[in-house]
C-alpha positions as CSV (number, residue, x, y, z in Angstrom):
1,X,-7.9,-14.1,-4.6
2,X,-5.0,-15.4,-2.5
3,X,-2.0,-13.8,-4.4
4,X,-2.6,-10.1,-5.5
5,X,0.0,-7.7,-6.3
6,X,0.6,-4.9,-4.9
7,X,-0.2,-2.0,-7.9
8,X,0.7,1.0,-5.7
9,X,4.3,0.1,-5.4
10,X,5.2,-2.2,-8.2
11,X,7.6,-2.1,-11.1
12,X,4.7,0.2,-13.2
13,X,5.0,2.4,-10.5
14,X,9.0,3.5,-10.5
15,X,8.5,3.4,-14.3
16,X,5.8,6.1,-13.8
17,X,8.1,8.3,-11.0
18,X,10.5,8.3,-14.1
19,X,8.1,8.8,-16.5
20,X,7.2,12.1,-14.2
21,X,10.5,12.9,-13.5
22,X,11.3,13.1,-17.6
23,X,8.1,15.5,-18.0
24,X,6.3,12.4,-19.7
25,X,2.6,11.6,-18.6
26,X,1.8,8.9,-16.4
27,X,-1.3,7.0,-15.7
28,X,-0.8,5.2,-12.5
29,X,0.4,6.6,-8.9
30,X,4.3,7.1,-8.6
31,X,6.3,6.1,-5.8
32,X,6.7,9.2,-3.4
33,X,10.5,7.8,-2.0
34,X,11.5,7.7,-5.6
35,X,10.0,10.9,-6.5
36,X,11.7,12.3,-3.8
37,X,15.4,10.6,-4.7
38,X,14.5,12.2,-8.2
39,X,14.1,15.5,-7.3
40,X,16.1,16.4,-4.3
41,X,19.6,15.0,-6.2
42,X,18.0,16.2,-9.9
43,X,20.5,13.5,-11.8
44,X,21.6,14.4,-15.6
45,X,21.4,10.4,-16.0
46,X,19.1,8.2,-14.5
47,X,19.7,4.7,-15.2
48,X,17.2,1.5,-14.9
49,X,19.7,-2.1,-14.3
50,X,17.1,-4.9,-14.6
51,X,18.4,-8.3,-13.4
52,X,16.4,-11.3,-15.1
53,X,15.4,-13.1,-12.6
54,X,17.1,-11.6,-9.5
55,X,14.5,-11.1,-7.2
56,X,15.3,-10.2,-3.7
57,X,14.2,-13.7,-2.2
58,X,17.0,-14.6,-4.2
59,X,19.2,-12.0,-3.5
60,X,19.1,-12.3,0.2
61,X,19.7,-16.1,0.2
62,X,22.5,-15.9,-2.3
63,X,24.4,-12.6,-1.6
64,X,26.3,-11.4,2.1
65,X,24.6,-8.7,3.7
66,X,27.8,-6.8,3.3
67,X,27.0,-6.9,-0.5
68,X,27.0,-3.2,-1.7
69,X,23.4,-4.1,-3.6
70,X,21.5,-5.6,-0.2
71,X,23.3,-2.3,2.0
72,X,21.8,-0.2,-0.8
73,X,18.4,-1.6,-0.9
74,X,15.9,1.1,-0.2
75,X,13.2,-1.7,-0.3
76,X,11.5,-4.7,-2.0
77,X,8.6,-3.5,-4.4
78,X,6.3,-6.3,-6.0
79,X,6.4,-6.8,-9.8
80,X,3.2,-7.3,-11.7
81,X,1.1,-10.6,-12.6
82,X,2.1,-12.9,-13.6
83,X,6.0,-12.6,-12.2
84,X,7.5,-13.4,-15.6
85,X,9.9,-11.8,-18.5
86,X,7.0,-11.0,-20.9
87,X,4.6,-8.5,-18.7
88,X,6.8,-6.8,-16.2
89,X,9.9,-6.3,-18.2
90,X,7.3,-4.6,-20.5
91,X,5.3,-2.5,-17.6
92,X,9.1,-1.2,-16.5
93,X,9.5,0.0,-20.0
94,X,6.0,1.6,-20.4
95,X,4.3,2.7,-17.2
96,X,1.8,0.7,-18.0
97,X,0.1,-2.8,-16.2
98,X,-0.6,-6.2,-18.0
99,X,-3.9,-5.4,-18.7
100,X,-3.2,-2.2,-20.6
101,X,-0.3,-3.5,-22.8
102,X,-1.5,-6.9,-22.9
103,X,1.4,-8.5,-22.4
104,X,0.2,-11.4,-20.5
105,X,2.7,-13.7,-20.5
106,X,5.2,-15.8,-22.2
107,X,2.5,-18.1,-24.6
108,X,-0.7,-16.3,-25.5
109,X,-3.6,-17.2,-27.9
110,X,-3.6,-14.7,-30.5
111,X,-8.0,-14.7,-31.5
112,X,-7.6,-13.6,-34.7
113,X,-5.0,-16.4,-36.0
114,X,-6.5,-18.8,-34.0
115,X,-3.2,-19.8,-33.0
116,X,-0.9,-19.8,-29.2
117,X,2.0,-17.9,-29.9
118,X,5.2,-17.8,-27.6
119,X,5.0,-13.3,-27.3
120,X,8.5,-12.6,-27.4
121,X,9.7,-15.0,-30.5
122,X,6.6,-14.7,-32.2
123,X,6.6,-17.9,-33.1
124,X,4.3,-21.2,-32.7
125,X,3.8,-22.6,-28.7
126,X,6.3,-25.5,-29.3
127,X,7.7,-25.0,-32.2
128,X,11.3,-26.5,-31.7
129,X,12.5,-24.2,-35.2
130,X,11.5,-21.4,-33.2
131,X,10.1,-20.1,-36.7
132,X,8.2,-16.5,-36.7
133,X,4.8,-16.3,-38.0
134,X,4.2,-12.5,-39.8
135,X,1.0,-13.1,-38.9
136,X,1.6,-13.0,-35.0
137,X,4.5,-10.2,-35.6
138,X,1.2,-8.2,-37.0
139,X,-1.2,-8.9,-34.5
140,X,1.3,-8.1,-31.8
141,X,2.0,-4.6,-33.7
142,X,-1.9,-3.9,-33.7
143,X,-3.1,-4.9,-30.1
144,X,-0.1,-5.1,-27.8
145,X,1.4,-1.8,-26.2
146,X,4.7,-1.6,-25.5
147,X,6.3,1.8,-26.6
148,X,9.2,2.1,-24.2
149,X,9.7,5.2,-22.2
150,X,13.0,5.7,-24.3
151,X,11.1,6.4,-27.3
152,X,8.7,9.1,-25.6
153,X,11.4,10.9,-24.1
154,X,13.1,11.1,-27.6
155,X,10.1,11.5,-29.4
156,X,8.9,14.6,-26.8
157,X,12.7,16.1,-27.0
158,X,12.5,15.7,-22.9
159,X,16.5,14.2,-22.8
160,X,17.7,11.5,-24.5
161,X,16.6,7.7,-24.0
162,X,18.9,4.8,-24.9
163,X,18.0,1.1,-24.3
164,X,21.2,-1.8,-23.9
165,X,20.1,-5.2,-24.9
166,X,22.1,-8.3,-25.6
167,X,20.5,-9.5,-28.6
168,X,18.4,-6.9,-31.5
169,X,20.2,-4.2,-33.3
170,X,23.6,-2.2,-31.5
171,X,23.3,-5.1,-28.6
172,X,25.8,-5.2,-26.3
173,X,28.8,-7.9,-26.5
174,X,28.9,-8.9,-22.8
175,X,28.3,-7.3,-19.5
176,X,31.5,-5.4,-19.6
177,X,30.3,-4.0,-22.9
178,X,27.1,-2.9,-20.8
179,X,28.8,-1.1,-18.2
180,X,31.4,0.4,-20.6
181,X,28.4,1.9,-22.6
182,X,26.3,3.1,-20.0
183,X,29.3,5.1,-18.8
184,X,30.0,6.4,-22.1
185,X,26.8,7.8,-22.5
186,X,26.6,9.3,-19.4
187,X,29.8,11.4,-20.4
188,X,27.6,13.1,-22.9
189,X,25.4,16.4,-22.7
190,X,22.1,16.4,-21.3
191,X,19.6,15.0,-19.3
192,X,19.0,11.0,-20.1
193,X,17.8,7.9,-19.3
194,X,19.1,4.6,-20.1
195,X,17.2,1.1,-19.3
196,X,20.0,-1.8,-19.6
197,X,18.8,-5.3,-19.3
198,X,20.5,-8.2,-18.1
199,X,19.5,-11.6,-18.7
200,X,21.8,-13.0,-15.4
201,X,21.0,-14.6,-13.4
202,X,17.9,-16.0,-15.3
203,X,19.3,-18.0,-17.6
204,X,21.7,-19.9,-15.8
205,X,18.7,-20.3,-13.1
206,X,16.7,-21.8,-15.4
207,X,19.6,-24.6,-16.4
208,X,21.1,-24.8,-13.4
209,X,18.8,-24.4,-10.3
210,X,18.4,-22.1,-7.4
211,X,21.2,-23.8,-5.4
212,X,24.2,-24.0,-7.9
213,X,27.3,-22.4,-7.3
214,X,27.6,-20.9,-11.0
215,X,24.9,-18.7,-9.7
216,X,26.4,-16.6,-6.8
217,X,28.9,-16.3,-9.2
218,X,27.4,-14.3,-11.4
219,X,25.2,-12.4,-8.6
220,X,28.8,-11.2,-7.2
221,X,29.9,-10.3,-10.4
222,X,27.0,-8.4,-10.8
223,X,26.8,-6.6,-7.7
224,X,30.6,-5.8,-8.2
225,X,30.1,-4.2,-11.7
226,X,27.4,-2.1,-10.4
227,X,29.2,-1.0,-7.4
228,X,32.3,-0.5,-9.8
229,X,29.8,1.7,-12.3
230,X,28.2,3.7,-8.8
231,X,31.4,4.6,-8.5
232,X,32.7,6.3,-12.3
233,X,29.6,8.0,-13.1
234,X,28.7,11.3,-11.9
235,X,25.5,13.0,-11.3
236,X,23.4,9.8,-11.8
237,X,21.2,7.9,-10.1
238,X,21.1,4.2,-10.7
239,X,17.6,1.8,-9.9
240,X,18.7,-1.8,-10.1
241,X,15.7,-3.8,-10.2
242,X,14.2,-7.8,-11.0
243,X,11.6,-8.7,-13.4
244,X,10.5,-11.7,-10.7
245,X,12.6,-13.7,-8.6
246,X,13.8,-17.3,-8.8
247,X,12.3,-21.0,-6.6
248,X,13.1,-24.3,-7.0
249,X,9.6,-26.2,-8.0
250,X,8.7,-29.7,-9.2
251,X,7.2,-29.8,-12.7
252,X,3.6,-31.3,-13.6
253,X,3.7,-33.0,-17.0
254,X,-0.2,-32.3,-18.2
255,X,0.3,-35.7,-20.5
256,X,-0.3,-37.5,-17.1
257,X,-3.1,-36.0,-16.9
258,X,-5.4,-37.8,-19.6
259,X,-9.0,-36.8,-18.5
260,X,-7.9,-33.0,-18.0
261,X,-6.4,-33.3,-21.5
262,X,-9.3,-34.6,-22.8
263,X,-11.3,-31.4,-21.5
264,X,-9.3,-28.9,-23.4
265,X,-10.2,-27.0,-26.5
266,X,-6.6,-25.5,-27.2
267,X,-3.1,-25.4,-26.3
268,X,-2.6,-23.8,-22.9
269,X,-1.1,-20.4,-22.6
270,X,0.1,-17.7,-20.4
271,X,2.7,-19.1,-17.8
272,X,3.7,-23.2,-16.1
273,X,2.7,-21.3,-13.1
274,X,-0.3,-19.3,-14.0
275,X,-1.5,-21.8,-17.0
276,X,-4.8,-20.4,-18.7
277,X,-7.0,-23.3,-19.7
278,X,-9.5,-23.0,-23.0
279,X,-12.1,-25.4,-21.6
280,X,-14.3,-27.5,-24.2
281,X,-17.9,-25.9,-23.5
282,X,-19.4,-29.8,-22.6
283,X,-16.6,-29.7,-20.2
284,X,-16.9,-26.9,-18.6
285,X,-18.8,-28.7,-15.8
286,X,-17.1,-31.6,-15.1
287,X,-13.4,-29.2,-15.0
288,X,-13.3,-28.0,-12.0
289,X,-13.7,-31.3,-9.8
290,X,-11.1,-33.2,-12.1
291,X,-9.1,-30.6,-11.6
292,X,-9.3,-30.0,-8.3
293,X,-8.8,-33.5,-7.5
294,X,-5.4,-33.8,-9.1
295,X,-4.0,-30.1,-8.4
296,X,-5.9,-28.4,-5.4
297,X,-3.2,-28.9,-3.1
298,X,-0.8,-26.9,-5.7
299,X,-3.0,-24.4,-7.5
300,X,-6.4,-22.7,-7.1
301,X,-8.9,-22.6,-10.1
302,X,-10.3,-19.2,-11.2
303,X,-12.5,-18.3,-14.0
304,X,-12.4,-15.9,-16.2
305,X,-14.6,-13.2,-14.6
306,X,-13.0,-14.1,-11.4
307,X,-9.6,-12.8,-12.9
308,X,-11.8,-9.8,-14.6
309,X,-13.1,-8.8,-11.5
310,X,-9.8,-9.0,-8.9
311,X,-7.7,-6.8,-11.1
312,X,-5.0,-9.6,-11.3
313,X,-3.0,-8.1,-14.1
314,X,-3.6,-4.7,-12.5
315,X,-5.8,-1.5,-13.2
316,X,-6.4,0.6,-16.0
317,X,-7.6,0.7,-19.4
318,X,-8.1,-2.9,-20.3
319,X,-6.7,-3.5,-23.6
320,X,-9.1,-4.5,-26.5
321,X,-7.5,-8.1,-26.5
322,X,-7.3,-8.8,-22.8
């Protein structure tokens, strides 16, 4: 297995040092510098930034190294696999890996009705409506874990957990919105934890590319409004932290591709970049040549016990549907 993260020191991991700094249990290692951070200052408010997207490849090739978020950096820490939205942003949240929660990416095959589902609109892979199935919304419900740490620490009366979203119910307006609530809250009474999400600079990345200029706008505007928010709260520590980082690629259209089409028994799921392939069993020979002979230069095949066996989507209990 050529790319493995690193499940000592990954985005489960700080989620587990604050899970352990909260009183909450935890069921992977923590991260001993953070530990240490957490109990040597003892903050009334810790609070989680995630950037969408802002990686620090990104962040060192786009910010100046005068930039209060590089001079800051204690160090880069891997996410989990696969480097996308749907699994890490979901391991921050829990303390958990991809395997446990089963959030495996951002299209899955959902078994029991037979159908690939895009996981966070719970809707049909494709569908341009982006109309929800019930069905899927159930399924999720029943197999996939992804109780946030805000909830446990509310539900355990170990602080108070809030959670700042642009989009679901209370969302914020804008980023300024953001800040301005995450500074209100920390006026209050009591120990707390508040996980803020950002979706910058994701979603102009994904328009725009890795090289436009709109993009170090936002990055400085970011940086600024954290350095601005370092400097209003009191007794708080703040973690700033990516779900994955960004590249510039060249897309592979599949439809070019008739003879590996022709071998499939589904849609494919999971990830562009980590694609998971539902191979017709009188193809299952024949697969691995044809695709080898188009791709091999790009990707590298794995079957399923391959992925079982190397602990892509990390350690743990593995999840009834995984």
């Amino acid at each position: 297995m050529k790319v493995k993260n690193n499940y000592n020191e990954c985005l489960t991991n700080l989620a587990c040092s604050i899970r352990k700094y909260f009183e909450l249990d935890y069921k992977h290692n923590t991260i001993e510098y953070i530990d240490e951070i957490l109990n040597e200052n003892k903050p009334k408010n810790v609070v989680t930034i995630l950037c969408d997207g802002m990686g620090s490849n990104i962040m060192d090739r786009i910010l100046s190294k005068d930039s209060f978020l590089l001079k800051h950096r204690i160090k880069s820490i891997t996410t989990v696999f696969p480097a996308t939205t749907v699994a890490a942003t979901t391991s921050i949240m829990t303390g958990l890996n991809p395997v446990e929660t089963a959030m495996l990416g951002w299209d899955m095959y959902y078994k029991e009705i037979d159908k690939t589902i895009t996981t966070f609109l719970n809707c049909e892979k494709g569908d341009p409506d982006h109309k929800e199935i019930k069905e899927a919304i159930l399924y999720k419900e029943k197999h996939m874990i992804t109780t946030p740490i805000i909830d446990e620490i509310n539900k355990f009366n170990k602080g108070a957990g809030y959670s700042l979203f642009p989009f679901g119910d209370n969302c914020y307006t804008d980023i300024d919105d953001m800040f301005t609530k995450i500074e209100k809250i920390c006026l209050e009474k009591g120990k707390k934890y508040i996980y803020a999400y950002i979706k910058e600079p994701d979603h102009t990345l994904h328009e725009n590319g890795c090289e436009c200029e709109i993009v170090k706008e936002i990055m400085e505007s970011i940086n600024d409004k954290i350095e601005n928010l370092s400097k209003v709260i009191k007794d708080a520590i703040i973690f700033v932290v990516a779900d994955h980082g960004h590249k510039s690629v060249k897309n592979i259209d599949l439809n070019d591709y008739p003879d590996i089409v022709q071998c499939l028994d589904k849609n494919t799921s999971l990830e562009q970049r980590a694609v998971n392939f539902f191979v017709k069993k009188s193809k299952k020979a024949i697969f691995p040549e044809l695709f080898n002979k188009h791709f091999k230069d790009d990707f590298d095949l794995y079957d399923k016990q391959d992925i079982i066996i190397s602990k892509l989507f990390g350690d743990g209990e593995e999840n009834a549907i995984f």
